[in-house]
C-alpha positions in Angstrom: 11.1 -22.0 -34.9 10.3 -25.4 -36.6 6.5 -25.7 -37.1 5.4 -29.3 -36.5 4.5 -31.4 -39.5 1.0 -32.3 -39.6 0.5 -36.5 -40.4 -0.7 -37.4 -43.2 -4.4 -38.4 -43.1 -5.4 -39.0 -46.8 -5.3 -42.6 -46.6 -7.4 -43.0 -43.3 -10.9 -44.4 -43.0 -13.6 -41.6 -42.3 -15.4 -41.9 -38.8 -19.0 -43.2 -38.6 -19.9 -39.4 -37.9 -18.7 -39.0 -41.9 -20.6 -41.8 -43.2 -23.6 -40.8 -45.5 -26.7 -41.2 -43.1 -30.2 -42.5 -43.6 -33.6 -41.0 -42.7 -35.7 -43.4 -40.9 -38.8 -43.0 -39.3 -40.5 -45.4 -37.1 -44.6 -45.2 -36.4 -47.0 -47.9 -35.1 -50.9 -48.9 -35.4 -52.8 -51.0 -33.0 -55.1 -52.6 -35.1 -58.3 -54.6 -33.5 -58.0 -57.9 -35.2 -55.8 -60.7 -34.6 -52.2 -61.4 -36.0 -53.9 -64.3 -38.1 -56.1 -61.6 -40.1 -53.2 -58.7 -40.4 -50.5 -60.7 -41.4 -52.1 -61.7 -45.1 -52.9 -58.1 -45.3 -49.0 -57.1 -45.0 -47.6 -60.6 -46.6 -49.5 -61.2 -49.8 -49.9 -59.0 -52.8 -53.9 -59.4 -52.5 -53.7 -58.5 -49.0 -51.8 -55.6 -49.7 -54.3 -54.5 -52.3 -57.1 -54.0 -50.4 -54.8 -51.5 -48.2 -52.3 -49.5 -50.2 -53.3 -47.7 -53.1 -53.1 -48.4 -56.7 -50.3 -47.0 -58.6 -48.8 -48.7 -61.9 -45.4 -46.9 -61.0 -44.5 -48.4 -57.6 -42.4 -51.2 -57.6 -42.6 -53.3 -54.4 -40.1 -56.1 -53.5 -40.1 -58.9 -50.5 -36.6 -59.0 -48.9 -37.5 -60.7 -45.9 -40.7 -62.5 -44.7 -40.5 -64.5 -41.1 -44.5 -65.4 -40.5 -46.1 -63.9 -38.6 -43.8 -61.4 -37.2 -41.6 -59.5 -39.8 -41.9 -58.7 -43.5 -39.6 -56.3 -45.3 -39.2 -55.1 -48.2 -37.9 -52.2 -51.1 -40.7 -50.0 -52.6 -40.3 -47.1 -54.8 -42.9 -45.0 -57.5 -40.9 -44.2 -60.6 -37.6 -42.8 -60.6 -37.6 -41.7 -57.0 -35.1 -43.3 -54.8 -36.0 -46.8 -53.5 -36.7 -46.7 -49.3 -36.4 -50.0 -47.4 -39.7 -50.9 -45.0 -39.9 -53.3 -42.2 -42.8 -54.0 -40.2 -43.6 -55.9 -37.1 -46.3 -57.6 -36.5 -47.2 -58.2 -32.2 -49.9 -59.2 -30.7 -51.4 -57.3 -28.2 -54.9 -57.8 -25.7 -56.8 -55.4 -27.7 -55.4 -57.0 -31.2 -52.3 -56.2 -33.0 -49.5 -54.2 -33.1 -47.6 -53.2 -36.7 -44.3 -51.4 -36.2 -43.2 -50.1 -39.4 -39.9 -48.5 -40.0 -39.1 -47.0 -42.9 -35.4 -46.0 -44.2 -35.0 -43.7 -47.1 -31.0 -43.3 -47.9 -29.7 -40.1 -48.0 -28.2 -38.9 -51.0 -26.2 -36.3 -50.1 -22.2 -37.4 -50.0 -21.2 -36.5 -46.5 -18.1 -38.4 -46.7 -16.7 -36.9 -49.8 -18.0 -33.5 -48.5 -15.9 -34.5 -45.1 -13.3 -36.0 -47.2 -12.3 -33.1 -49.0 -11.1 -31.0 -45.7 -8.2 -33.8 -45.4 -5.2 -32.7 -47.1 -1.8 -33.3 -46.3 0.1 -29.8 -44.8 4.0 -29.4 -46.6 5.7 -26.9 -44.8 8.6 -25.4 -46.7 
């Protein structure tokens, strides 16, 4: 009996399932002021001062910036891996709403890990 050859996969494209994934989280804060007062506190550097705390290792970077309703941007603190922030500013009847989402890449290599199960089968 013939066993039937198995095709040859090594050259094909890993599924999203394989893909390295991110960890995001995504939390909100209704704050009672209005969207012209919270934006400068999440768009400017002096704004941002009087809110996050002082450290001489972070490194933040604007990406994006649509006024008043989205700002984004890279932060990291030293040689930790860089995560990618985006907030949303809405205004609600009691003030505003800020939607932040916050996406830290994972380093683990799914897709190698996954890639390394594909091999070719030779049957002799």
């Amino acid at each position: 009996m013939q066993t039937p050859q198995q095709p040859d996969r090594s050259q094909e494209r890993p599924d999203a399932s394989e893909q390295p994934q991110a960890d995001t989280v995504t939390r909100s804060v209704d704050i009672d002021a209005g969207v012209e007062d919270v934006w400068p506190a999440l768009a400017t550097d002096e704004g941002r001062q009087s809110w996050i705390e002082p450290d001489p290792e972070r490194v933040l970077i604007v990406d994006s910036k649509e006024s008043p309703g989205r700002i984004s941007w890279w932060w990291r603190r030293g040689e930790e891996p860089a995560t990618h922030v985006v907030l949303r500013v809405v205004a609600i009847p009691t003030g505003t709403r800020v939607i932040v989402t916050e996406t830290a890449p994972s380093s683990f290599p799914l897709a190698q890990l996954a890639a390394s199960f594909h091999r070719t089968l030779v049957f002799a």
